[in-house]
C-alpha positions, 0 to 999 in steps of 0.5 A: 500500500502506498501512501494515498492507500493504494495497493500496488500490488495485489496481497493475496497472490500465491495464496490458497483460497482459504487464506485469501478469504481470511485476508480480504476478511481481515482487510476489511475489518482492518479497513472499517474499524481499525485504521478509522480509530489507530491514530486515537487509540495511539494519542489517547492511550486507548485499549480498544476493548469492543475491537477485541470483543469483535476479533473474538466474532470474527475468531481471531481470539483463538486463531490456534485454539482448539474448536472444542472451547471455542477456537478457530484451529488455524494454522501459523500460515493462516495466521499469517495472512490475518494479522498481516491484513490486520496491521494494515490498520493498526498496527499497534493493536494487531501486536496486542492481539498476537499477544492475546493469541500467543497466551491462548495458545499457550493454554490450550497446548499446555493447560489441563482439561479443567484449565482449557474449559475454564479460561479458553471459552471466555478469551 
């Protein structure tokens, strides 16, 4: 993207079906809630928790999560593609939102049963 916004080069080339879908997906969140508010956020201090609260209806709370309490299951290469759309807008909050998945993540891969039920649904 140049500096009026402009692609100049086309960011799904070369990628499968599905993750072009979670690109043009995120892109378009990116788009319509994150860049309209980064420079706020940014000035203001702001933890934009209803922006968390919408990655979580859109799955990205639990990119590499378990289905089974609630996550997405994707791959680090799917993940890829969101996050890269993602910072598109914000770049800032894009970072707080791998953090959150990198502690979701780390839950469900090294958590016990009760620890993954109790935790993982809510993040």
């Amino acid at each position: 993207v140049n500096a009026k916004g402009v692609e100049i080069i086309c960011p799904t080339i070369g990628l499968s079906e599905d993750r072009a879908e979670f690109y043009k997906l995120a892109r378009t969140f990116a788009d319509n809630e994150l860049r309209p508010n980064a420079a706020k956020w940014d000035k203001e201090s702001i933890f934009a928790v209803d922006t968390f609260k919408k990655f979580g209806e859109l799955g990205f709370g639990g990119i590499f999560v378990k289905e089974d309490v609630g996550g997405s299951a994707l791959t680090r290469a799917d993940a890829v593609s969101i996050v890269e759309a993602l910072a598109t807008g914000c770049v800032g909050t894009t970072a707080m939102l791998t953090i959150h998945n990198m502690c979701a993540s780390t839950i469900d891969k090294f958590g016990n049963e009760e620890q993954r039920q109790k935790w993982l649904p809510k993040l």
